[in-house]
Every structure is written in structure tokens, then in C-alpha cells.
N, C-alpha and C positions, 0 to 999 in steps of 0.2 A: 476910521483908518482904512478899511477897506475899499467906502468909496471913494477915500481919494486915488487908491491905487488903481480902482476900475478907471477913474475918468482920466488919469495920466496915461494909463495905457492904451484909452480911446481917442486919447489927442494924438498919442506916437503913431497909432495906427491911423489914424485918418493924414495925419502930415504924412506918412510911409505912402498911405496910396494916391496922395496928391501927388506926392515926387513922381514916383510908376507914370502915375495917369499924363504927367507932362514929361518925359522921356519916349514916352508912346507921339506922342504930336510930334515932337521934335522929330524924333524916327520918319516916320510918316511924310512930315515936312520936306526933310532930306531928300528920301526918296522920289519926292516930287517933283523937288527940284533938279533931282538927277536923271528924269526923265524927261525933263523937257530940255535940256542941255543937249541929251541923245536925240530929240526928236529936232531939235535946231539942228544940231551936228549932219543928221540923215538926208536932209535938202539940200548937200551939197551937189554942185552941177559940176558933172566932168568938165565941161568947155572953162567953168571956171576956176579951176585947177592951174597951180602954175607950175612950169618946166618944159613946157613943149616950146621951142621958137616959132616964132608967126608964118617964117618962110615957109613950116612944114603944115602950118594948119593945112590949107586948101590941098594939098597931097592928101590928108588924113582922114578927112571928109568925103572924097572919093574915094579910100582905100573901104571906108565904112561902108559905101553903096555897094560896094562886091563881096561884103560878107566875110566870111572865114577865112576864105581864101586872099582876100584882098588887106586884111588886115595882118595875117601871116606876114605877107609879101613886105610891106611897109615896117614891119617891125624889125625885122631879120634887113631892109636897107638903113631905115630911119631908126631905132630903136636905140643907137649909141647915141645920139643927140638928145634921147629925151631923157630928161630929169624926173624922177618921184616929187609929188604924187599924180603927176597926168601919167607918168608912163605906167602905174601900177594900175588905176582904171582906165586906161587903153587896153590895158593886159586883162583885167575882168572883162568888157566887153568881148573881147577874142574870146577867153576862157567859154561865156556862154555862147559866141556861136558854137567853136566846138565842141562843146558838150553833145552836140547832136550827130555830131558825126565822130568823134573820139572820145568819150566819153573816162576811157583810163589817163587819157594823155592830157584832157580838163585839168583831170583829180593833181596831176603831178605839176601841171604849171600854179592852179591855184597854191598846192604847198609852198609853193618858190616864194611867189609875191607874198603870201599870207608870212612866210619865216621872216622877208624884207621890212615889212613894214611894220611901223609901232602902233600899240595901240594910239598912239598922238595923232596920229596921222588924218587929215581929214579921209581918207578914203577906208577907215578902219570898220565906220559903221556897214559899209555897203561887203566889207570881206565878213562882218560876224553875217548880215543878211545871207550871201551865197553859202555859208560854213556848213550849213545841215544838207547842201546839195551835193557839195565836193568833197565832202571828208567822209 
């Protein structure tokens, strides 16, 4: 009688830690997959981003080669025309030039677009990337 009870209970436990052991992979599995989701998601290209009209590309590319200053300029004329999500990484590009010269006033524009945007957002991976900079 007894050994039957020993080997029923060494079935229940070896099925118990097969379940485990494959809740574990599953786990595992998931997680894998949800980083390469993140790491596809991360190769997004600003230029490929849609909301900007074409007429303002060549404006914008020029506002780029002047820096901080040039892209201020451009956003504050152009900036009502562009749509999320080019206008929120146009707005990260800015952010990091002034980072170097305003460093408080980064911190407070990144809040803005970071509140605006969802995590859906293709430009979501590049705001957790700067988050440990500007927060």
C-alpha cells in the first residue's frame, strides 16, 4: 500500500514539475519575442515617420544644419503644420541639441512630448531611450 502511495505521489510530482518546467519556456519564449518586437520597433527612421508635408521637408533639413538654434526657429514657424509622430521626433532632435545649452528647459520640453505621446507610438522606443537623460 505504501508503495503505491510513494509512486503516485512521484508521478504527481514529476507531472507538477513538468508543468513548472514548461511555464518557464513559455515565459522565456515570450519574453523573446517581446524583445525583438522592441528591437524591430527601435530602427525606426525619423525621415520615415509620417505628418510632416513634403513642401516643409527641404525647410527642415536646412533648419537641421543650424543646430539648436535652427530647429527652434522652424518649429515655432512650421511646427503647426506638423502632425505626430515626425513632429514628436523632430521635437527629440531639438530636445538633444539643447540639452547642451539648456539643459532645464530639455528636461521640460521632453515632459511635454513624452505626456503626448503613447506608448503606441512608433517614436515611443527612442523617448524610453532619452528617459534616463531627461527625467
Amino acid at each position: 500500500m505504501t508503495t503505491k502511495v510513494i509512486g503516485v505521489l512521484a508521478v504527481v510530482l514529476v507531472l507538477f514539475g513538468g508543468f513548472k518546467l514548461f511555464l518557464y519556456f513559455e515565459r522565456v519564449k515570450n519574453e523573446r519575442e517581446t524583445e525583438q518586437k522592441q528591437a524591430a520597433a527601435a530602427l525606426v527612421i525619423g525621415d520615415q515617420l509620417e505628418g510632416l508635408p513634403q513642401s516643409l521637408a527641404s525647410s527642415l533639413q536646412a533648419a537641421q544644419t543650424q543646430g539648436a538654434a535652427g530647429l527652434r526657429n522652424w518649429l515655432k514657424t512650421y511646427g503647426h503644420a506638423v502632425q505626430d509622430p515626425r513632429k514628436a521626433w523632430i521635437e527629440l532632435d531639438y530636445i538633444v541639441l539643447l540639452a547642451r545649452e539648456s539643459p532645464a528647459e530639455a528636461r521640460k520640453l521632453f515632459a511635454e512630448v513624452k505626456q503626448r505621446t503613447p506608448p503606441s507610438s512608433p517614436v515611443w522606443p527612442r523617448i524610453k531611450q532619452l528617459q534616463a537623460t531627461f527625467e
